[in-house]
C-alpha positions, 0 to 999 in steps of 0.5 A, a space after each residue: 141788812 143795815 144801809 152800812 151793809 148796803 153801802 156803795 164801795 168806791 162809788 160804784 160797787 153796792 154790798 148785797 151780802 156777805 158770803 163768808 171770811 177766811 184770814 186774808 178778808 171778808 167776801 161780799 156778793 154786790 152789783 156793779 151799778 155801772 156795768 149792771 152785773 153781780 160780783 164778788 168783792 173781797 176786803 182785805 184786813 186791815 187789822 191783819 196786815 197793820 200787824 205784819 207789815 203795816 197799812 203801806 204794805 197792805 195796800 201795796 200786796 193788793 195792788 200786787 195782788 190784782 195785777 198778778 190775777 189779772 194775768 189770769 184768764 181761764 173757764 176754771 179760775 174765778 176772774 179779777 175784774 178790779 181793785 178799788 180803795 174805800 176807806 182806806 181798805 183795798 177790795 178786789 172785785 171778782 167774777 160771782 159765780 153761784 156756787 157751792 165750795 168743795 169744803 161745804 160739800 165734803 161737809 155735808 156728805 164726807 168724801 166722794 166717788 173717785 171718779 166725781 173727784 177725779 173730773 173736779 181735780 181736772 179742770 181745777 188743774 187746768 187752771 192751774 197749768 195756765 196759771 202757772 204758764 203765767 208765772 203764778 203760784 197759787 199757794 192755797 190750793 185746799 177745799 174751800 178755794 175750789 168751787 163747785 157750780 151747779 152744771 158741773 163747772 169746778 173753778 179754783 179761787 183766792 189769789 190773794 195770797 198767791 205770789 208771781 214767780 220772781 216777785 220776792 217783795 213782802 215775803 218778810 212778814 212772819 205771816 204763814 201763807 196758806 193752809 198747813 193742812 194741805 202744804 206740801 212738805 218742802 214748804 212746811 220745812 221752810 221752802 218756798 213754795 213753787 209749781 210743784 208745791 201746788 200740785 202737792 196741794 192739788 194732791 193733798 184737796 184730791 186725797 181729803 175728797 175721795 178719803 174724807 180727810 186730809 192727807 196729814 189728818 187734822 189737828 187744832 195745833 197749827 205747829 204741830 200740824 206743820 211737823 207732821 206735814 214736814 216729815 211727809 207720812 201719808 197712808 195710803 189712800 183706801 177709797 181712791 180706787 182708780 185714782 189711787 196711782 195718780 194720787 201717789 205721783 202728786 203726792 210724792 215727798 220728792 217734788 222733782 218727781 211729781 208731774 206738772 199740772 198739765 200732765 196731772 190734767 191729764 192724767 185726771 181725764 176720764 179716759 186715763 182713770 175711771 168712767 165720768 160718774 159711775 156710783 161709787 160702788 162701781 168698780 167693785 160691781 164690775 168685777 163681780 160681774 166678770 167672775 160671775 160671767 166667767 163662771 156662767 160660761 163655765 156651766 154652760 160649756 159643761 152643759 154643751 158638752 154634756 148635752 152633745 153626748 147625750 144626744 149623740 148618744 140618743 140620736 140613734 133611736 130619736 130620729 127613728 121614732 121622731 123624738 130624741 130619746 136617749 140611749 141606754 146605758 145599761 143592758 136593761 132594755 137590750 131590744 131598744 138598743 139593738 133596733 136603734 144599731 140596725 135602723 141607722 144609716 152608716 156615716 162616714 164618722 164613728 159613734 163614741 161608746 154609750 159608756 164613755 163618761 165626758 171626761 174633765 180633762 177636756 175642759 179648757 178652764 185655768 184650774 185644769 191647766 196647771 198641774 197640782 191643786 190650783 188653790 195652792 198655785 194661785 197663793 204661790 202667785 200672789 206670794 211670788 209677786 209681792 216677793 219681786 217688790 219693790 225691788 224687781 218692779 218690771 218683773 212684778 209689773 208682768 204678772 199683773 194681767 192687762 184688765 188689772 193695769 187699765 184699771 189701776 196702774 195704767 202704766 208703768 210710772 204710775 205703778 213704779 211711783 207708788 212703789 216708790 214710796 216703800 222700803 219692804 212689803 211682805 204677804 202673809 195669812 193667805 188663804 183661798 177665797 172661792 173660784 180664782 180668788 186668794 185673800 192675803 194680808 199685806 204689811 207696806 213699810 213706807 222709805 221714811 219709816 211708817 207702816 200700814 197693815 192691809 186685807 185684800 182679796 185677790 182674782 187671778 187669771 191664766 196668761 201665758 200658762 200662769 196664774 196673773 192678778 187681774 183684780 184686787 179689792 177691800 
């Protein structure tokens, strides 16, 4: 590095290394020679903002700019500790916090597990509910202003283009705030951004990690870009799981609709949607695991029950003769048989006939209970249902079974939210999938036009003497 490099920024701030640029500045790791502690320095550009508005302007959004971070105190956001002048360039100093960008990390491995983004989404989204508390809204909430340290700790960062509400000063400038590609749709039409444009934003960095891109997609053509996020068409997220729900309430086109951070927090928490940090296959290995316990337990009540017949069957003769051999069934060995009638003691209970076979009809298993061949009622189920959508949503919501509403629809605004979204759905292709399970092809037509074309395979259980869906995958 050159001494210009190392150079001391308003007598007190030495550059050590330069950490990356974006298009408001260039970011630097340095010491603090005064108090003796390492932190980050942005500079603005000047060439940037000489364009826009001039260098009076330039210096008037910096001081604006660490008056409005400052107000911000939170485990989750990267602190301001100053803003200094060196050479006519404002530079803000920040808290350094060693750590890699949810951007980089995406990068590196493509998306994540839902429940590692749903833990990062909370305490960015703790931050943000103090933030906006102050009246502070972030404008960029993307990927690569979240930061990701090594023990867990997920910070937001880059207030300098962030606005406090009511501050309607240097708004004239032609410069485009933020990242078109996780803007919210009222803001990509011209409409200024507020707190629940952030939570779209939020959203829309959510949906890239879990789903590996962008909500909107990419595209080299900012305009073009824009137009795509202004008309709102999302697909629906394919790797989300359990997230999925939360996902589509942030991203709702209407913004009255979407929820404030502090509920987003919440419904971020662990207990609202998934386990910590399971592996991302998680979900789907829980629900193999039910059908292949269900179906253990099936053997085994037909063992038992096969098993109890045999040995009152065999009874008679084992306890003789100090064994447990089973009684004839055919008139082959008639002296056995009569010994074991006339040695046993009379109870108080009668015998079952040797001949009677266990019948299936005492099984309690939900593929006996309905009349009719079970793999036919279970599609009529799955058929019935998605006829009630979206129109008759409470109706719906009842043939979901309780393990499938914890799981992915933890309540009913969740649920209805997503719903929401869409003009028609229609199920066709169905077709039985082994035991309690049903594959269906379903086609989502989207209120403002889009369609998407899925293939699900479908578990249902018995509630309240009808088929209901207790799980969905693929």
């Amino acid at each position: 590095m050159s001494d210009d490099d190392r150079r001391l920024i308003a007598g007190r701030y030495r550059l050590a290394e330069r950490l990356g640029a974006g298009a408001m500045g260039e970011v630097w790791k340095g010491e603090d020679e005064r108090l003796n502690r390492t932190v980050a320095l942005k500079q603005l550009h000047l060439r940037t903002a000489l364009d826009a508005a001039g260098a009076g302007d330039l210096r008037a959004r910096a001081m604006r700019e660490a008056r409005i971070a400052a107000r911000l105190m939170h485990p989750n956001a990267i602190a301001v500790f100053d803003v200094v002048e060196d050479e006519g360039y404002p530079w803000l100093v920040m808290e350094y916090l060693p750590s890699t960008s949810l951007a980089e990390l995406l990068a590196s491995r493509g998306k994540l597990p839902p429940a590692e983004v749903a833990e990062i989404g909370r305490q960015i989204a703790e931050a943000m509910a103090a933030a906006h508390r102050s009246g502070i809204i972030h404008r960029d909430v993307k990927p690569a202003n979240v930061l990701l340290a090594d023990n867990g700790v997920a910070k937001i960062s880059d207030f300098g283009i962030s606005r406090a509400a009511g501050d309607v000063t240097l708004t004239a400038t032609g410069f485009v705030a933020g990242t078109p590609a996780y803007f919210a749709p009222e803001v990509a039409r011209g409409s200024d951004a507020d707190e629940r444009s952030d939570v779209f934003s939020l959203g829309s960095t959510l949906y890239h990690a879990v789903e590996g891109n962008p909500p909107f997609g990419r595209h080299d053509n900012a305009i073009a870009l824009l137009h795509r996020v202004s008309q709102g068409e999302i697909d629906p997220p394919q790797h989300a799981g359990e997230l999925a729900p939360v996902l589509a309430r942030l991203l709702h086109q209407d913004p009255d609709e979407r929820p404030g951070m502090t509920e987003t927090a919440q419904a971020l928490a662990p207990s609202a949607t998934v386990s910590p940090a399971p592996p991302p296959s998680e979900p789907r290995k829980r629900r193999t695991g039910v059908l292949i316990a269900a179906l253990v337990l099936a053997l085994v009540v037909l063992a038992m029950l096969g098993g109890g017949l045999w040995w009152l069957l065999a009874r008679d003769g084992g306890e003789q003769a100090g064994g447990r051999n089973p009684a004839p069934s055919s008139a082959a060995e008639p002296t056995l048989s009569e010994e074991s009638r006339t040695t046993e003691p009379t109870g108080s209970g009668q015998e079952p006939p040797p001949s009677a076979p266990p019948s299936s009809e005492t099984q309690s298993s939900p593929q006996s209970t309905p009349e009719g061949n079970p793999d036919e009622q279970r599609m009529a189920a799955v058929r019935d249902y998605y006829a009630l959508l979206p129109g008759n949503l409470e109706a719906a919501y009842g043939q979901l079974t309780d393990q499938f509403k914890s799981s992915r629809s933890p309540d009913f605004s969740s649920y209805a939210s997503f719903w929401g979204q869409m003009s028609s759905v229609q199920v066709t292709d169905l077709a039985p999938a082994g035991g309690n399970a049903v594959s269906a092809t379903v086609v989502y037509t989207r209120s403002s036009g889009g369609t998407s074309t899925e293939r699900h395979t479908y578990t249902l259980a018995e509630q309240n003497g009808q088929w209901a869906i207790d799980s969905q995958s693929g």
